[in-house]
Legacy VTK file of the C-alpha trace (Angstrom):
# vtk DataFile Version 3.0
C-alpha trace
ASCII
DATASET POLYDATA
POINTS 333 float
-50.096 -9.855 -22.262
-52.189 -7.089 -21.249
-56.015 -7.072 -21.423
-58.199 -4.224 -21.373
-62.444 -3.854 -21.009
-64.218 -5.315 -23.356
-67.275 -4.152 -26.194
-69.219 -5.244 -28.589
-69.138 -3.206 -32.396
-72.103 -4.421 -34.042
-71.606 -8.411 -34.001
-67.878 -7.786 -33.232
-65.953 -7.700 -29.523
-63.090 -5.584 -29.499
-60.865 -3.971 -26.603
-63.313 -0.424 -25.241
-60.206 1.083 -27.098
-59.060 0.483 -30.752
-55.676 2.310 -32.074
-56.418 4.148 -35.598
-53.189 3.636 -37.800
-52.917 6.544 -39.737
-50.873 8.675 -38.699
-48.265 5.870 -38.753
-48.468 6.881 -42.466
-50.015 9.614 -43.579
-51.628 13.279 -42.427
-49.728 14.164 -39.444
-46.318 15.736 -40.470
-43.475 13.190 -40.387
-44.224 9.226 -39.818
-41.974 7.318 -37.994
-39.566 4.919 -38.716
-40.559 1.038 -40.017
-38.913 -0.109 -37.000
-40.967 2.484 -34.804
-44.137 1.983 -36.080
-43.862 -1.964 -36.369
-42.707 -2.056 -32.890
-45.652 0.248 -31.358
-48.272 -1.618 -33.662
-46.775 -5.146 -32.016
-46.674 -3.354 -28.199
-50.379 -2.453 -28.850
-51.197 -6.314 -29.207
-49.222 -6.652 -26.279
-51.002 -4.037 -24.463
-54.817 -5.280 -25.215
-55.930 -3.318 -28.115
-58.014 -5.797 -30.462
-59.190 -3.561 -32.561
-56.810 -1.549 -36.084
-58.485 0.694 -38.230
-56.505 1.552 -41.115
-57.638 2.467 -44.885
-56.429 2.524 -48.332
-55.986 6.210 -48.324
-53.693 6.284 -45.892
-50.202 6.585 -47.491
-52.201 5.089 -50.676
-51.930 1.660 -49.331
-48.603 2.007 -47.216
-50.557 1.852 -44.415
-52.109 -1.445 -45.163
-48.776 -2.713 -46.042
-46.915 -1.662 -42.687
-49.825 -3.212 -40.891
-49.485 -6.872 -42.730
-45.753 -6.793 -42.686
-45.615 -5.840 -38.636
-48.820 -7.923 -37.089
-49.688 -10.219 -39.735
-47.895 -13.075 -37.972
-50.624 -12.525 -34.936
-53.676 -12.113 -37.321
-56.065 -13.757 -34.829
-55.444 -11.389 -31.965
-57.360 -8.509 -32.928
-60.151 -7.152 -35.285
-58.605 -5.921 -38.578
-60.010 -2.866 -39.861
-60.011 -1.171 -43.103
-61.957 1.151 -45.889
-62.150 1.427 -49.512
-64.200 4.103 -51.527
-61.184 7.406 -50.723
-57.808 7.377 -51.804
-55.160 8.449 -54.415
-56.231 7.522 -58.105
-53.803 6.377 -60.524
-52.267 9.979 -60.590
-52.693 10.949 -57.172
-55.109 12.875 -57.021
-57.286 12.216 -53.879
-60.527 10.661 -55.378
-64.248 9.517 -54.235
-64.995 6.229 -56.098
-67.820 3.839 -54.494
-68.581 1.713 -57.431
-68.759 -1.967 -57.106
-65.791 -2.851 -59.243
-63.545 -0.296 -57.721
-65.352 -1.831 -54.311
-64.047 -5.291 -55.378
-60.710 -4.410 -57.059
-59.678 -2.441 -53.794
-60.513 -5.197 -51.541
-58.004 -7.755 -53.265
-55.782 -5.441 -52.988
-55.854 -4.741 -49.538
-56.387 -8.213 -48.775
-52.753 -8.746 -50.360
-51.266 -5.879 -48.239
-52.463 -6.915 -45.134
-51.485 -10.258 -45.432
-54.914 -12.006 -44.746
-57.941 -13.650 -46.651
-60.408 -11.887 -44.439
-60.600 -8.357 -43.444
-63.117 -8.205 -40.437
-64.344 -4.811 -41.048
-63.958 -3.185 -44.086
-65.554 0.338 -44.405
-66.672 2.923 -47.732
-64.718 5.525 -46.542
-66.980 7.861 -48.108
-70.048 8.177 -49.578
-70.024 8.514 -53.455
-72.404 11.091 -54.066
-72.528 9.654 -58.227
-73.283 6.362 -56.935
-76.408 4.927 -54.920
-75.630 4.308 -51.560
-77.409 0.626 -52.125
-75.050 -0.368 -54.903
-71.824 0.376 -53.012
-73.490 -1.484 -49.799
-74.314 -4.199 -52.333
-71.132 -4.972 -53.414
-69.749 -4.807 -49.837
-72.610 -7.438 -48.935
-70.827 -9.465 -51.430
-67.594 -9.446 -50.523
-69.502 -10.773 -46.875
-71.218 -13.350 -49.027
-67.667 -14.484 -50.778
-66.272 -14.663 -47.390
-63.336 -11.871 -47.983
-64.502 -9.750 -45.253
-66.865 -10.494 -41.989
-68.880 -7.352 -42.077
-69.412 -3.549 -43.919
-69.686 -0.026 -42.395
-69.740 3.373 -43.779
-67.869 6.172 -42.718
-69.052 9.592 -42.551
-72.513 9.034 -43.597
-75.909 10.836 -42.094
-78.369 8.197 -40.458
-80.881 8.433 -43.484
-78.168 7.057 -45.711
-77.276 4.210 -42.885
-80.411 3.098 -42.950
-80.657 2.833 -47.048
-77.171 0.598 -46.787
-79.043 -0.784 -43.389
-82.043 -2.358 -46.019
-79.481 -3.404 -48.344
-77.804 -5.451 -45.877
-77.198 -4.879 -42.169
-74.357 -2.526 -41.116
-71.625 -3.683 -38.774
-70.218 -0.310 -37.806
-70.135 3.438 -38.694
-67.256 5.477 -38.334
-67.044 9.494 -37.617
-65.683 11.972 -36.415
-66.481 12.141 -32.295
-65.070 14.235 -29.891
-66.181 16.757 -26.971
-65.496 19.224 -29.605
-67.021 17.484 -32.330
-70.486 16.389 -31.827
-72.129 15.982 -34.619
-72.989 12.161 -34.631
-75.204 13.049 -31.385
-77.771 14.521 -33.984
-78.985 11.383 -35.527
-76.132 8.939 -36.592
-75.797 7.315 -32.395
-79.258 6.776 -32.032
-79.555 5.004 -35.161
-76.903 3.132 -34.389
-78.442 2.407 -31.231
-81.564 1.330 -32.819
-80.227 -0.870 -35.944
-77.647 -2.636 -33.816
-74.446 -1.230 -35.239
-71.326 -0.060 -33.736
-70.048 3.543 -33.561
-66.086 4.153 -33.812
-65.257 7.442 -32.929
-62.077 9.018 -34.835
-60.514 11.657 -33.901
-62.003 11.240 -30.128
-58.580 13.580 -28.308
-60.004 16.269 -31.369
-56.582 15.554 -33.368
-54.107 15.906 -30.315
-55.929 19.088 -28.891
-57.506 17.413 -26.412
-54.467 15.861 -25.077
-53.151 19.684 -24.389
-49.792 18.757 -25.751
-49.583 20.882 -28.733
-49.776 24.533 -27.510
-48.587 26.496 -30.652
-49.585 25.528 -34.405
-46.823 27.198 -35.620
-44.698 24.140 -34.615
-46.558 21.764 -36.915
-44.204 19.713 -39.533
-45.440 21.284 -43.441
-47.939 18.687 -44.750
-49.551 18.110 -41.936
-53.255 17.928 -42.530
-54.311 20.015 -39.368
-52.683 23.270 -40.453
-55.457 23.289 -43.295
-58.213 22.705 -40.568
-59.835 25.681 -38.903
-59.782 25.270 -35.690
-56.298 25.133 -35.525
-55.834 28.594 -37.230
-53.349 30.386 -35.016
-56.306 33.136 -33.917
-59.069 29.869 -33.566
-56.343 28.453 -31.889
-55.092 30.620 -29.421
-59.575 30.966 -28.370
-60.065 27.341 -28.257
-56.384 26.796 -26.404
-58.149 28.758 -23.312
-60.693 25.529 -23.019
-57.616 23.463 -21.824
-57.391 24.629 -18.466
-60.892 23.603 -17.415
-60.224 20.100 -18.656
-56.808 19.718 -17.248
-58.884 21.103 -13.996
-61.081 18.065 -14.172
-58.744 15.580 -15.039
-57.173 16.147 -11.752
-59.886 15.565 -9.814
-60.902 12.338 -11.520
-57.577 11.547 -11.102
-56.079 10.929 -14.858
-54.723 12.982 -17.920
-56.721 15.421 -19.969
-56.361 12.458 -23.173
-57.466 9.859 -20.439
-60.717 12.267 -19.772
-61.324 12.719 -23.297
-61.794 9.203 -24.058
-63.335 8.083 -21.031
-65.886 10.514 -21.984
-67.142 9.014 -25.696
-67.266 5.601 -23.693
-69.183 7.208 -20.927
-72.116 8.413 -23.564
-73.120 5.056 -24.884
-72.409 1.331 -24.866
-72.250 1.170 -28.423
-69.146 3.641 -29.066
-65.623 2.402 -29.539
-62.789 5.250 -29.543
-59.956 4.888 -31.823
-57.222 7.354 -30.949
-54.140 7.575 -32.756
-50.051 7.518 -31.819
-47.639 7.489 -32.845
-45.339 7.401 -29.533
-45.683 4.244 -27.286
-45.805 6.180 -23.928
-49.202 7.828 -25.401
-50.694 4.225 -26.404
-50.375 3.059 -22.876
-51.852 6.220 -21.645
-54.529 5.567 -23.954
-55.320 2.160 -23.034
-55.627 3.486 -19.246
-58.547 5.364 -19.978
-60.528 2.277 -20.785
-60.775 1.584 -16.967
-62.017 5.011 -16.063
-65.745 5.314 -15.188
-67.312 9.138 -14.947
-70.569 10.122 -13.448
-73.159 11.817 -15.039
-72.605 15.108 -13.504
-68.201 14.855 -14.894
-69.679 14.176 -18.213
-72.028 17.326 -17.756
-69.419 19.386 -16.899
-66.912 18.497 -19.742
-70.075 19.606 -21.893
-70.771 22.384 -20.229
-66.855 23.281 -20.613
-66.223 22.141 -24.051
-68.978 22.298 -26.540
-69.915 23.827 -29.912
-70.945 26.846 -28.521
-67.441 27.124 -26.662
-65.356 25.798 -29.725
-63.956 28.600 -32.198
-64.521 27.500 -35.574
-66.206 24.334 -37.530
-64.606 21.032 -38.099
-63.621 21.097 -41.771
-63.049 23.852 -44.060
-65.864 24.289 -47.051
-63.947 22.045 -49.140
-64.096 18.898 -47.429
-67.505 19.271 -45.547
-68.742 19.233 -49.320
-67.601 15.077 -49.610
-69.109 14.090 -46.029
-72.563 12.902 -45.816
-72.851 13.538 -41.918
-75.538 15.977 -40.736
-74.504 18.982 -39.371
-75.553 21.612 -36.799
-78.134 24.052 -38.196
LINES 1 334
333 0 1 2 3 4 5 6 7 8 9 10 11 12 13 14 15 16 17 18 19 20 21 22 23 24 25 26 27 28 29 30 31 32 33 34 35 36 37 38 39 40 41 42 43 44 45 46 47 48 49 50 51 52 53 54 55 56 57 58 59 60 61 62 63 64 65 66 67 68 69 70 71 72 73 74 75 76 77 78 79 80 81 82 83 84 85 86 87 88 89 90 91 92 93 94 95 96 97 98 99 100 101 102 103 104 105 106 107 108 109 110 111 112 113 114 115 116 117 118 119 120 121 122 123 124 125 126 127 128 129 130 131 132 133 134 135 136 137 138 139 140 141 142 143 144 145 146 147 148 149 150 151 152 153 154 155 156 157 158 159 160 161 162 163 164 165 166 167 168 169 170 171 172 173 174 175 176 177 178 179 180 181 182 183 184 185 186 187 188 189 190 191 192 193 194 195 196 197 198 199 200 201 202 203 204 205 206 207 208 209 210 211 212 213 214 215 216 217 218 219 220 221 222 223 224 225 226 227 228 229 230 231 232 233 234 235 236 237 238 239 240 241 242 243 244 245 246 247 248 249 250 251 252 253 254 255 256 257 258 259 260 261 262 263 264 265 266 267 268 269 270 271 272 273 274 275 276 277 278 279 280 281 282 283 284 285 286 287 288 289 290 291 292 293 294 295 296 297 298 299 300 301 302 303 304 305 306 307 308 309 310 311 312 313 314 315 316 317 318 319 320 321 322 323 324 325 326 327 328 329 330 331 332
């Protein structure tokens, strides 16, 4: 069994890396096989990772499902994970719903999938702009109270509305979007993490595979998959932020790793309190993953990387209008 740096997510301990389970489901062109997926999710375990994220939206609880039926048998060796609030309603169609009942009713549910009475952390996906953040937190606080899950965070969510959920009841975690190219939690959201005691798990952190230099032309994205609707990874945006790669790869040779490695070992380098959760769906990639946990970088790497890789370097934002409209997070002025 492997075992991999340690640290702490609000009043949780988890492996310095956690593995996000999406794309074993959903967004990112064709999922693997059962057999594939159950047998990376088990070699994670294997490998140290205490800490899966998954969600009701992904696959509309598929996800959940494949996540119970491969590691439910080893429920107490890692953190479980999971978010309600943003998913397919009863015709598809994706849908925003933080009410308390659909709060409740989506918890049993996943609680069935996944194969346990407790989910550790179970997240509102997003905030429900029709509903007061303080009535969605509420009903999360009492699913803590009932004992079905250990602790609440919010995803996507600006620090102001943290701290109204924060009053309600404290906040175990927040989850956003964090990479070198995508810094918007470093305007508020980390700091009042910092301050409140709550964890920060970074999605996204190798900027959805671009960071890991391994995908050099869009064009060979499978239909469906969620990045060809993204702007930076318009062929033109593209082909501009592709030319950042060869300063990182530059970098990563000196320290001595891969570009992914460098990528993550940079969110852990800018605060105790951040957790990465990359996503795989390839087994060679999970172990490369897990080796960046043991890389340490100066101040003057991580200043670099910045100076490289930054908003002012990256061509285009980070969501098209549509979606930026259902996040809460602040953005850049």
């Amino acid at each position: 069994m492997g075992t991999m740096p340690q640290r702490r997510l609000g009043p949780f301990t988890v492996s310095a890396i956690g593995l996000g389970c999406m794309n074993l489901s959903h967004a990112y062109g064709v999922p693997p096989d059962r057999a594939t997926a159950v047998r990376l999710l088990n070699e994670a375990l294997d490998l140290g990772y205490t800490h899966l994220d998954t969600a009701f939206l992904y696959g509309g609880g598929a996800n959940e499902t494949l996540v119970g039926e491969a590691v439910g048998h080893r429920r107490g060796e890692y953190l479980l994970a999971s978010k309600c609030g943003l998913g397919p309603d009863a015709t598809g169609k994706r849908t925003i719903d933080g009410r308390p009942e659909a709060i409740r009713r989506t918890c049993e549910e996943a609680l069935r999938r996944l194969r346990t009475d407790v989910i550790d952390l179970y997240y509102l996906h997003r905030l429900d702009a029709a509903v007061p953040v303080e009535d969605s937190a509420g009903a999360l606080a009492g699913l803590v109270a009932q004992g079905k899950i250990r602790g609440y965070g919010l995803s996507e969510v600006s620090a102001a509305t943290l701290r109204r959920a924060h009053a309600v009841h404290p906040v175990a975690a927040v989850q956003s979007e964090y990479a070198l190219w995508t810094r918007n939690p470093e305007i508020a959201v980390l700091d009042a993490c910092a301050e409140l005691g709550t964890g920060f798990v970074a999605f996204s952190p190798l900027g959805r595979g671009f960071l890991a230099g391994g995908l050099g032309d869009v064009a060979t994205l499978a239909p469906g998959d969620i990045r060809r609707g993204l702007p930076r990874f318009r062929p033109d945006a593209y082909a501009r932020n592709l030319a950042l790669l060869d300063g990182l790869a530059a970098v990563a040779r000196e320290a001595g790793c891969t570009p992914a490695q460098l990528a993550l070992a940079w969110t852990l380098a800018k605060a105790p309190h951040v957790v990465p959760i990359p996503g795989t769906t390839r087994i060679d990639h999970l172990r490369e993953n897990a080796g960046a946990a043991t890389l340490s970088l100066d101040p003057a790497t991580v200043a670099r990387l910045e100076s490289l890789i930054n908003r002012g370097t990256v061509d285009g934002p980070r969501y098209p209008e549509s979606t930026l409209a259902e996040i809460d997070t602040e953005d850049f002025a």
